[in-house]
PyMOL Python script that loads the backbone (N, CA, C, O; Angstrom):
from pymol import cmd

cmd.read_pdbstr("""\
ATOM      1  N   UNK A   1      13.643   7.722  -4.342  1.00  0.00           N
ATOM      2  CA  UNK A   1      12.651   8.088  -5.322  1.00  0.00           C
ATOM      3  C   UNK A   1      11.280   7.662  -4.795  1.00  0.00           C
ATOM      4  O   UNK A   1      11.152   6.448  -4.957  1.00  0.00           O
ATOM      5  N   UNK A   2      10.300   8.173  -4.271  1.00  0.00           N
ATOM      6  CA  UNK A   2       8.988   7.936  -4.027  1.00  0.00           C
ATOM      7  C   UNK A   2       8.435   7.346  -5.071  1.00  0.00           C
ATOM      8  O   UNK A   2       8.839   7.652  -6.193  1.00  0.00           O
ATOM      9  N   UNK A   3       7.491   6.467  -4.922  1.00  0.00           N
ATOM     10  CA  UNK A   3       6.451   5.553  -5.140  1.00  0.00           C
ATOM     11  C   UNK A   3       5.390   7.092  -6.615  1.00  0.00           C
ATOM     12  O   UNK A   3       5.130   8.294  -6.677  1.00  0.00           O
ATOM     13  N   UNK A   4       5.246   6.052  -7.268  1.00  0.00           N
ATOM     14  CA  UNK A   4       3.982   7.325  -8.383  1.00  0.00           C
ATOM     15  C   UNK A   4       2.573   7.139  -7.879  1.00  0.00           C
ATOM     16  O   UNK A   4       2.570   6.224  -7.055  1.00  0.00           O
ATOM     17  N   UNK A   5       1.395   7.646  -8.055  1.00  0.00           N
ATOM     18  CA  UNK A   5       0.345   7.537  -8.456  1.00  0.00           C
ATOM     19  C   UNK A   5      -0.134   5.957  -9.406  1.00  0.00           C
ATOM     20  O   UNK A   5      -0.947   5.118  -9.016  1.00  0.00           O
ATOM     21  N   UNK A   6       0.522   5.933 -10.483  1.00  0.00           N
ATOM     22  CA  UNK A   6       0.201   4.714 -11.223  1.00  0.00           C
ATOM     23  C   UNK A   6       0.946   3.827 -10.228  1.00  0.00           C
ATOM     24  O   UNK A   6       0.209   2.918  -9.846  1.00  0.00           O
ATOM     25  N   UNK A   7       1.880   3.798  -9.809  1.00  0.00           N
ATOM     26  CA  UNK A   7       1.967   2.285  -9.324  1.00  0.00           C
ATOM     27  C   UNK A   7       1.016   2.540  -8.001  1.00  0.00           C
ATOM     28  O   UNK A   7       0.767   1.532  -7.340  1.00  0.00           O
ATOM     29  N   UNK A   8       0.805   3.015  -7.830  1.00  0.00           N
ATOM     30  CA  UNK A   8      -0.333   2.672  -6.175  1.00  0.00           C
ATOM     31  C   UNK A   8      -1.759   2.730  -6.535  1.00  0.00           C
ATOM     32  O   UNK A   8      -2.541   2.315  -5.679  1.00  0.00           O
ATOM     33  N   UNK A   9      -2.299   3.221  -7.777  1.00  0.00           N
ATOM     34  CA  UNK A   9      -3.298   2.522  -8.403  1.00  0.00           C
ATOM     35  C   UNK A   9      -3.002   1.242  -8.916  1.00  0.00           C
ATOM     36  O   UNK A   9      -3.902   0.436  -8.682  1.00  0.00           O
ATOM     37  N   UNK A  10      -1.964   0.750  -9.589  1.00  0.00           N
ATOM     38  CA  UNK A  10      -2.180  -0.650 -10.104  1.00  0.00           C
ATOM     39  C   UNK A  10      -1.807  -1.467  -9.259  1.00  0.00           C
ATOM     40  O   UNK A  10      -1.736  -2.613  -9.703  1.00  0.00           O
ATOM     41  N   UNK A  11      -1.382  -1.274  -7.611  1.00  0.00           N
ATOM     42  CA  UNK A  11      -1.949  -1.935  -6.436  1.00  0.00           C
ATOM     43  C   UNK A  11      -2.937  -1.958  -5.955  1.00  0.00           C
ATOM     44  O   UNK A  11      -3.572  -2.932  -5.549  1.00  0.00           O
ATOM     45  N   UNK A  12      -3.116  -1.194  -5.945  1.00  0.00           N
ATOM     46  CA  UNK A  12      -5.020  -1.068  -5.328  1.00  0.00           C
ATOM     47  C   UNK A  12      -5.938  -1.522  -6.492  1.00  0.00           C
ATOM     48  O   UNK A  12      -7.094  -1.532  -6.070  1.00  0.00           O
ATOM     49  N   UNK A  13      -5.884  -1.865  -7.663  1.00  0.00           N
ATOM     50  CA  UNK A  13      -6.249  -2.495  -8.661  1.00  0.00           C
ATOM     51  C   UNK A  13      -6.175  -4.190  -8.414  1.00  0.00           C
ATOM     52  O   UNK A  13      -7.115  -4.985  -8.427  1.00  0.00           O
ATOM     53  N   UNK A  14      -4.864  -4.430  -8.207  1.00  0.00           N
ATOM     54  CA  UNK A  14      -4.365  -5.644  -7.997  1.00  0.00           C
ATOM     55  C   UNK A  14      -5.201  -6.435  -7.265  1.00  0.00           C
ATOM     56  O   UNK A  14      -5.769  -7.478  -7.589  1.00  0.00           O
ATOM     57  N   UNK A  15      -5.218  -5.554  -5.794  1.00  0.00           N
ATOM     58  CA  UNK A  15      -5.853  -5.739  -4.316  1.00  0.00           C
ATOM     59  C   UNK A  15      -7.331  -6.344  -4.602  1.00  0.00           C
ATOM     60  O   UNK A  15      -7.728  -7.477  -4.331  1.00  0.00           O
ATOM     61  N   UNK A  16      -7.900  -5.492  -5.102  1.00  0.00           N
ATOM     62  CA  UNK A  16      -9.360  -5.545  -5.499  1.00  0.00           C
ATOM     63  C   UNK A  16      -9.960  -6.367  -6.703  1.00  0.00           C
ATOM     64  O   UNK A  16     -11.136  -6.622  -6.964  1.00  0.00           O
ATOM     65  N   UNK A  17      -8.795  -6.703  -7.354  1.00  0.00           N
ATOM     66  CA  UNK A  17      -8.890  -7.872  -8.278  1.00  0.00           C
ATOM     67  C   UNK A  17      -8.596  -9.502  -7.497  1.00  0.00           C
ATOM     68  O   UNK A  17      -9.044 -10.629  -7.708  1.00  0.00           O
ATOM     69  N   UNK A  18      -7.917  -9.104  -6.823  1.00  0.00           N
ATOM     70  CA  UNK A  18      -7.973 -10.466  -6.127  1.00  0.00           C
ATOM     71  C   UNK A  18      -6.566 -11.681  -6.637  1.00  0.00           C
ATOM     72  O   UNK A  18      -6.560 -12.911  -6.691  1.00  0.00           O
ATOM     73  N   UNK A  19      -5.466 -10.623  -6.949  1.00  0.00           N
ATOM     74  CA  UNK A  19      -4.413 -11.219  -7.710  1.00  0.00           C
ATOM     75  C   UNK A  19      -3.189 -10.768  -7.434  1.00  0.00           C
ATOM     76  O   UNK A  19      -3.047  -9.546  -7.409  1.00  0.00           O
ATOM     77  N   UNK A  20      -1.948 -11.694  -7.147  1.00  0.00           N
ATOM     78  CA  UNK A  20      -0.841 -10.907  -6.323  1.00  0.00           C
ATOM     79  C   UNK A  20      -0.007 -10.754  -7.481  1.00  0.00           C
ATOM     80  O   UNK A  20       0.924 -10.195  -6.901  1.00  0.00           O
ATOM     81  N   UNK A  21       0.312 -10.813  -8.485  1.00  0.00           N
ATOM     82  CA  UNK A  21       0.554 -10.055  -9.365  1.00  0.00           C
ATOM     83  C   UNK A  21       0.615  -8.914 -10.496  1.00  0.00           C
ATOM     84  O   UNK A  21       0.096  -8.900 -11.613  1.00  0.00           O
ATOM     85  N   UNK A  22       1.585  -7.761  -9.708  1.00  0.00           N
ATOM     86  CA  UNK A  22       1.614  -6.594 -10.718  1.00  0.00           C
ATOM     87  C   UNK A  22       2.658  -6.161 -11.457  1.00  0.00           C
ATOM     88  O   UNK A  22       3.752  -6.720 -11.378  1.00  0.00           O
ATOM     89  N   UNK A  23       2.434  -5.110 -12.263  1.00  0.00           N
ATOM     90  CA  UNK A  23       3.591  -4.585 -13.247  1.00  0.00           C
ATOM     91  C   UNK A  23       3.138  -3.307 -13.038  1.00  0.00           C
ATOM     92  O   UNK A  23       2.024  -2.805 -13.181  1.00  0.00           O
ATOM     93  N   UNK A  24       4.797  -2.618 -12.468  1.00  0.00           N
ATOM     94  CA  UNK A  24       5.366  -1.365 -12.337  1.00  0.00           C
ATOM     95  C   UNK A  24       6.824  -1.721 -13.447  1.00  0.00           C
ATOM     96  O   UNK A  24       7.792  -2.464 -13.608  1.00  0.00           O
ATOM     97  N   UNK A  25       5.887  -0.258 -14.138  1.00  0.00           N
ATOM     98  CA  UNK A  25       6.923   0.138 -15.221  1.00  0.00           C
ATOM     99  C   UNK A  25       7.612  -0.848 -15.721  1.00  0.00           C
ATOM    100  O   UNK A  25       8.832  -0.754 -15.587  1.00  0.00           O
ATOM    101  N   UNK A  26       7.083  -2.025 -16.409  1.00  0.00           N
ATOM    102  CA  UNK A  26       7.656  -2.946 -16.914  1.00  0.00           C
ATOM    103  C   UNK A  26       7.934  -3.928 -16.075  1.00  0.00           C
ATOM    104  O   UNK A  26       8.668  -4.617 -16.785  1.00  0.00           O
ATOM    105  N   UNK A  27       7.860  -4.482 -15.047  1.00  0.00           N
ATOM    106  CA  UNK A  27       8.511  -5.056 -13.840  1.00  0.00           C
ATOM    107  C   UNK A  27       7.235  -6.190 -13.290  1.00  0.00           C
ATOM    108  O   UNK A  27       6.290  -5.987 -12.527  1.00  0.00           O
ATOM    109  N   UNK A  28       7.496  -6.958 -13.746  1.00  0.00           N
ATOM    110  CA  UNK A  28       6.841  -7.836 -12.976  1.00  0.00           C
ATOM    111  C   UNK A  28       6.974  -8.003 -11.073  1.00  0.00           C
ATOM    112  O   UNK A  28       8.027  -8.409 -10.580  1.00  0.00           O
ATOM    113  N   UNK A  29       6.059  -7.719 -10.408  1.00  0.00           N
ATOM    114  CA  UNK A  29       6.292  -8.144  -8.606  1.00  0.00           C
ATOM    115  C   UNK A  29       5.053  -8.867  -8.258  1.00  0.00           C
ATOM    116  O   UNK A  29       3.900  -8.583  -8.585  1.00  0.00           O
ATOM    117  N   UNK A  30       5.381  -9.617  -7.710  1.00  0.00           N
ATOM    118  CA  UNK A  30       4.164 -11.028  -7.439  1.00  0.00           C
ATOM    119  C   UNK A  30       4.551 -10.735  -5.867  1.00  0.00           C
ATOM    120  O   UNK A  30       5.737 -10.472  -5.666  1.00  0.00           O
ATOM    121  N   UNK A  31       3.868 -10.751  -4.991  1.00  0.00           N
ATOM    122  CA  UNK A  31       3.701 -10.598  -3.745  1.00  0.00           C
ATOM    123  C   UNK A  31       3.109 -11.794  -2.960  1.00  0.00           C
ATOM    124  O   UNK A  31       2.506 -12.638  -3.623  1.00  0.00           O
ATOM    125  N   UNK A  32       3.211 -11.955  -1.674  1.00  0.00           N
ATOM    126  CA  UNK A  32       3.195 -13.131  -0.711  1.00  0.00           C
ATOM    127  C   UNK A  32       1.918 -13.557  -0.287  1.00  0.00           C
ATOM    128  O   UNK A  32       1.427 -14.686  -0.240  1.00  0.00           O
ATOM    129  N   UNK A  33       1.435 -12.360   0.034  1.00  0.00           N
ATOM    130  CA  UNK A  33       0.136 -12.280   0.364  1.00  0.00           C
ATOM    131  C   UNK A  33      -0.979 -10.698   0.105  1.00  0.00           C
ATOM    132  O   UNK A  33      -0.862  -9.528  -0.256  1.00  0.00           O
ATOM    133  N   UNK A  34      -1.795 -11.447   0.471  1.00  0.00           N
ATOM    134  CA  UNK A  34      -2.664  -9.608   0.860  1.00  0.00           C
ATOM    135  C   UNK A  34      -2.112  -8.681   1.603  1.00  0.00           C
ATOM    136  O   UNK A  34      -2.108  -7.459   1.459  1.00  0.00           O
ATOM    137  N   UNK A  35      -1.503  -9.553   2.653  1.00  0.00           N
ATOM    138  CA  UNK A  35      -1.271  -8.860   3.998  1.00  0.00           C
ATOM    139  C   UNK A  35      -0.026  -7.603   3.306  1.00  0.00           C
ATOM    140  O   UNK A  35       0.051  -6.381   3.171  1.00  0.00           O
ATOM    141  N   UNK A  36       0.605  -8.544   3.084  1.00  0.00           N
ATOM    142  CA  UNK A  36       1.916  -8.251   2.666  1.00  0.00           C
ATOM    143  C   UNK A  36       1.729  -7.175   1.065  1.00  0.00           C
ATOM    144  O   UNK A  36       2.726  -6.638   0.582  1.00  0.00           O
ATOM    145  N   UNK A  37       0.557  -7.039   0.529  1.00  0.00           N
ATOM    146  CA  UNK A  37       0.922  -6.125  -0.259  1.00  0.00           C
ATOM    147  C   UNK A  37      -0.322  -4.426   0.112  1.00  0.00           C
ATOM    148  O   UNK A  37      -0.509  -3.372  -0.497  1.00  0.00           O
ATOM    149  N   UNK A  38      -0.862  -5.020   1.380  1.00  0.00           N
ATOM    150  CA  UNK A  38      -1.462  -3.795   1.786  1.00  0.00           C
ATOM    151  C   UNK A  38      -0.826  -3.204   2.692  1.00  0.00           C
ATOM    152  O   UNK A  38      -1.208  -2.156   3.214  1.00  0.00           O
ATOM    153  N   UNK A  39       0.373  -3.904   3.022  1.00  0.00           N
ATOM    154  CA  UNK A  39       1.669  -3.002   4.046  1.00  0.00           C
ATOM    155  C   UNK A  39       2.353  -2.018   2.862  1.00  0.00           C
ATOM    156  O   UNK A  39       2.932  -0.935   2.948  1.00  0.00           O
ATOM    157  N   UNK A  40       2.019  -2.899   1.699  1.00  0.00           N
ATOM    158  CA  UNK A  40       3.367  -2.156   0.655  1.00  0.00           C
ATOM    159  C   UNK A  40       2.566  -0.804   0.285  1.00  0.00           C
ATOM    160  O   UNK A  40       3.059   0.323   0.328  1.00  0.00           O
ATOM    161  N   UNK A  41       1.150  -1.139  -0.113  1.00  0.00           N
ATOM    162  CA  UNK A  41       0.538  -0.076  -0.203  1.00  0.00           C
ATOM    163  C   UNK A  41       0.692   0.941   0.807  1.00  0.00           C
ATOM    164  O   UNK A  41       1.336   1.929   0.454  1.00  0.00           O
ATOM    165  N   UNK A  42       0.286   0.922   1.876  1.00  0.00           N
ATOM    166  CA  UNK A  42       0.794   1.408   2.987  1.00  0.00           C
ATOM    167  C   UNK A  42       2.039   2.297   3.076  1.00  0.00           C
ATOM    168  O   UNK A  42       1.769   3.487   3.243  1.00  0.00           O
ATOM    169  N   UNK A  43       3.144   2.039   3.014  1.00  0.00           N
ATOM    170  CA  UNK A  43       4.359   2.356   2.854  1.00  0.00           C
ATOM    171  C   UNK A  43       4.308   3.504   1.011  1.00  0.00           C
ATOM    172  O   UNK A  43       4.466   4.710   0.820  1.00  0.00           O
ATOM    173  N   UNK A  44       4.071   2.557   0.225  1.00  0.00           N
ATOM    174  CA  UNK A  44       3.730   3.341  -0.819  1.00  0.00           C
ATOM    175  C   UNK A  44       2.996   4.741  -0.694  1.00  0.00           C
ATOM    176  O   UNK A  44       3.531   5.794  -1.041  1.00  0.00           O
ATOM    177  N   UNK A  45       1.823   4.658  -0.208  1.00  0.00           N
ATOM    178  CA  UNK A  45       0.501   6.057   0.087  1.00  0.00           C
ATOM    179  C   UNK A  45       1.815   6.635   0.892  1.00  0.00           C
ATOM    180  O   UNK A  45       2.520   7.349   0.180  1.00  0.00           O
ATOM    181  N   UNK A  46       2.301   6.450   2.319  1.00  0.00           N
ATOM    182  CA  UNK A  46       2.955   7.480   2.482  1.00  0.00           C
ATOM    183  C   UNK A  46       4.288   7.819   2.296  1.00  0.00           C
ATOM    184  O   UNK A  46       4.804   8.619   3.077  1.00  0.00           O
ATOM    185  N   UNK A  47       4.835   7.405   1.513  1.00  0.00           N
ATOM    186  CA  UNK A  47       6.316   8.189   0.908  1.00  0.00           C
ATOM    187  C   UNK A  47       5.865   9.191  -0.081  1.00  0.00           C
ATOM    188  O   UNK A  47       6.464  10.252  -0.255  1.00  0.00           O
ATOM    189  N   UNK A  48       4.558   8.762  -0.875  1.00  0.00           N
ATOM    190  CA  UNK A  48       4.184   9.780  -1.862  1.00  0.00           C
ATOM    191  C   UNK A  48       3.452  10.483  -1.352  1.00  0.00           C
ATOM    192  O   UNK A  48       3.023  11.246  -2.217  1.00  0.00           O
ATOM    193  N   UNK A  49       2.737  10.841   0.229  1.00  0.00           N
ATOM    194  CA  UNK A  49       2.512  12.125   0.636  1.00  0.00           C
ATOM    195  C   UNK A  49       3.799  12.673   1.124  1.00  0.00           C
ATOM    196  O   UNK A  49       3.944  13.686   0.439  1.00  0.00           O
ATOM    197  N   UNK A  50       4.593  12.598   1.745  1.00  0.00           N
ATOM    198  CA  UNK A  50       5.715  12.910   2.248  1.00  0.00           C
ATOM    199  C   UNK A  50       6.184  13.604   1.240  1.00  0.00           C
ATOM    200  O   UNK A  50       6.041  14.823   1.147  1.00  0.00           O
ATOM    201  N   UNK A  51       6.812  12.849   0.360  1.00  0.00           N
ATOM    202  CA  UNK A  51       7.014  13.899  -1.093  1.00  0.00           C
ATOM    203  C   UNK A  51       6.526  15.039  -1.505  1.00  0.00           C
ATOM    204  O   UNK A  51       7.141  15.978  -2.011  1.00  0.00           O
ATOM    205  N   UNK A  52       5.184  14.925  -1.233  1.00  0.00           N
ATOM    206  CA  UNK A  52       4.076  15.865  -1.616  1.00  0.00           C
ATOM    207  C   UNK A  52       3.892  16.572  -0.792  1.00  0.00           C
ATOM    208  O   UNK A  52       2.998  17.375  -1.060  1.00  0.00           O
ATOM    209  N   UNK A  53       4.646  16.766   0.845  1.00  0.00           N
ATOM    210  CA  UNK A  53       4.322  17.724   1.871  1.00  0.00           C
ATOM    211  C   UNK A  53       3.372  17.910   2.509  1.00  0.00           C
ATOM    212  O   UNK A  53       2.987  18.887   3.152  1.00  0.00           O
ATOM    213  N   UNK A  54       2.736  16.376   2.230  1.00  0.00           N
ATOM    214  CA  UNK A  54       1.443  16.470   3.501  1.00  0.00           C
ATOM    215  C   UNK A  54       1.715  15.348   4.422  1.00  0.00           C
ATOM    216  O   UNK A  54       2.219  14.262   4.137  1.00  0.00           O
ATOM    217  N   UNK A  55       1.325  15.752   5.512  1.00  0.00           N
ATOM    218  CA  UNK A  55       1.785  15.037   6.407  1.00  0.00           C
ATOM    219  C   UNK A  55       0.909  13.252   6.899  1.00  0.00           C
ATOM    220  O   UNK A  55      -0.287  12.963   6.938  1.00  0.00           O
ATOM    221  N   UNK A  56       1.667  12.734   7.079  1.00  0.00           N
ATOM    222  CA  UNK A  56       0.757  11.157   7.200  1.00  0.00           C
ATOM    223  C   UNK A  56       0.604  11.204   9.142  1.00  0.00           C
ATOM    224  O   UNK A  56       1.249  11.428  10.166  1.00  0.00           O
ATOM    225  N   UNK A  57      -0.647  10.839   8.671  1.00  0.00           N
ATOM    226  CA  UNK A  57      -1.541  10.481   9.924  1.00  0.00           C
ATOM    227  C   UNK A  57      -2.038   9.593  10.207  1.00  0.00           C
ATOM    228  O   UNK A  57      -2.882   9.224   9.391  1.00  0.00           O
ATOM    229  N   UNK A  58      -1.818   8.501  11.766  1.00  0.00           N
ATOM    230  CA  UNK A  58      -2.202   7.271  11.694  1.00  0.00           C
ATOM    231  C   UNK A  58      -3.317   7.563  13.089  1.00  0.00           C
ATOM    232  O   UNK A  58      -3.454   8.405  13.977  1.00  0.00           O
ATOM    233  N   UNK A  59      -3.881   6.468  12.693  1.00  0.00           N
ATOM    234  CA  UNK A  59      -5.038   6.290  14.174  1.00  0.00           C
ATOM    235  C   UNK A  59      -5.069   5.108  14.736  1.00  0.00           C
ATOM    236  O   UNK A  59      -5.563   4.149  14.144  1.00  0.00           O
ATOM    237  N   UNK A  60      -4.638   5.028  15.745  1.00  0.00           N
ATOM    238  CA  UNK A  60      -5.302   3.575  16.797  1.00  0.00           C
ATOM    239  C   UNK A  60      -6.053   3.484  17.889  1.00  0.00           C
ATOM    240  O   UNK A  60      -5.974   4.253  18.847  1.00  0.00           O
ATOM    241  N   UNK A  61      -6.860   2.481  17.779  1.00  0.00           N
ATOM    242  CA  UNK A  61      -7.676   2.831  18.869  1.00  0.00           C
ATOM    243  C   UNK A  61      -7.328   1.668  19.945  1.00  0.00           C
ATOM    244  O   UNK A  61      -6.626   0.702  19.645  1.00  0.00           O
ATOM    245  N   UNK A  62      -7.698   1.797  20.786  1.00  0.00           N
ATOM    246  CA  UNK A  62      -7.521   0.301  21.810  1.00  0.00           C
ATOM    247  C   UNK A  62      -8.886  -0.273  22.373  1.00  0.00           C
ATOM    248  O   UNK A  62      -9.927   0.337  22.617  1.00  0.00           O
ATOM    249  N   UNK A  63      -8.628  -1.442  22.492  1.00  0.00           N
ATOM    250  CA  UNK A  63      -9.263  -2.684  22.269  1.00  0.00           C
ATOM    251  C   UNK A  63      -9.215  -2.934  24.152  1.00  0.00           C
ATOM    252  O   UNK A  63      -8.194  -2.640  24.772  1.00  0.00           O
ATOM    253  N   UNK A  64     -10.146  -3.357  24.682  1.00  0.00           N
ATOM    254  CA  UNK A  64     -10.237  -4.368  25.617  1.00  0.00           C
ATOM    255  C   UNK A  64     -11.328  -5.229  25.851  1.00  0.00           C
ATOM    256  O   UNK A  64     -12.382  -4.918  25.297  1.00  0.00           O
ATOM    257  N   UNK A  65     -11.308  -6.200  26.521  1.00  0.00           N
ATOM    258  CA  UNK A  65     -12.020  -7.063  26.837  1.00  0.00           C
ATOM    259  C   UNK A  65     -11.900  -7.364  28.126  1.00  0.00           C
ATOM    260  O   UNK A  65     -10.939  -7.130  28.859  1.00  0.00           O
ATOM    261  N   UNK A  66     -13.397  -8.149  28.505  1.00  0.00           N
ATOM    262  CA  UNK A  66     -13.561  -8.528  29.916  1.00  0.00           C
ATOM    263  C   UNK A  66     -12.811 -10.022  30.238  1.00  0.00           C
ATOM    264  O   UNK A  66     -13.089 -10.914  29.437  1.00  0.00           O
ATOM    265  N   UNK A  67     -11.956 -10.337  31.259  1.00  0.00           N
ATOM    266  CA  UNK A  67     -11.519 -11.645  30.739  1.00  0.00           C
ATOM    267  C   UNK A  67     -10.581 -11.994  32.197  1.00  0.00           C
ATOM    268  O   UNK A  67      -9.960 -13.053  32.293  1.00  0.00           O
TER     269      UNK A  67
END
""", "prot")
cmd.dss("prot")
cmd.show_as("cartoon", "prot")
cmd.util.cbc("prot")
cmd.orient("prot")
């Protein structure tokens, strides 16, 4: 079952509130860290494009240094 709209707003709510506790559909989930709930977001955004038939697209760039 993919991830909704409301629960990946009331993460990104969460996020930006500055509080690792949310409620999906009745459900209390308290999370570890930031880190750890902007992976979930993450994971969340794309199962619900996937669902939705658009395709997820990532970008990396690379990094070097003189050293």
């Amino acid at each position: 079952m993919p991830y909704t709209q409301a629960q990946i707003d009331a993460l990104r709510v969460a996020i930006a509130s500055g509080v690792q506790r949310v409620n999906y559909n009745g459900r209390d989930v308290t999370y570890a860290s930031l880190d750890k709930m902007l992976q979930v977001l993450r994971v969340m955004e794309d199962e619900l494009a996937t669902a939705n038939g658009m395709p997820v697209v990532r970008r990396s760039y690379a990094r070097f240094t003189k050293g």
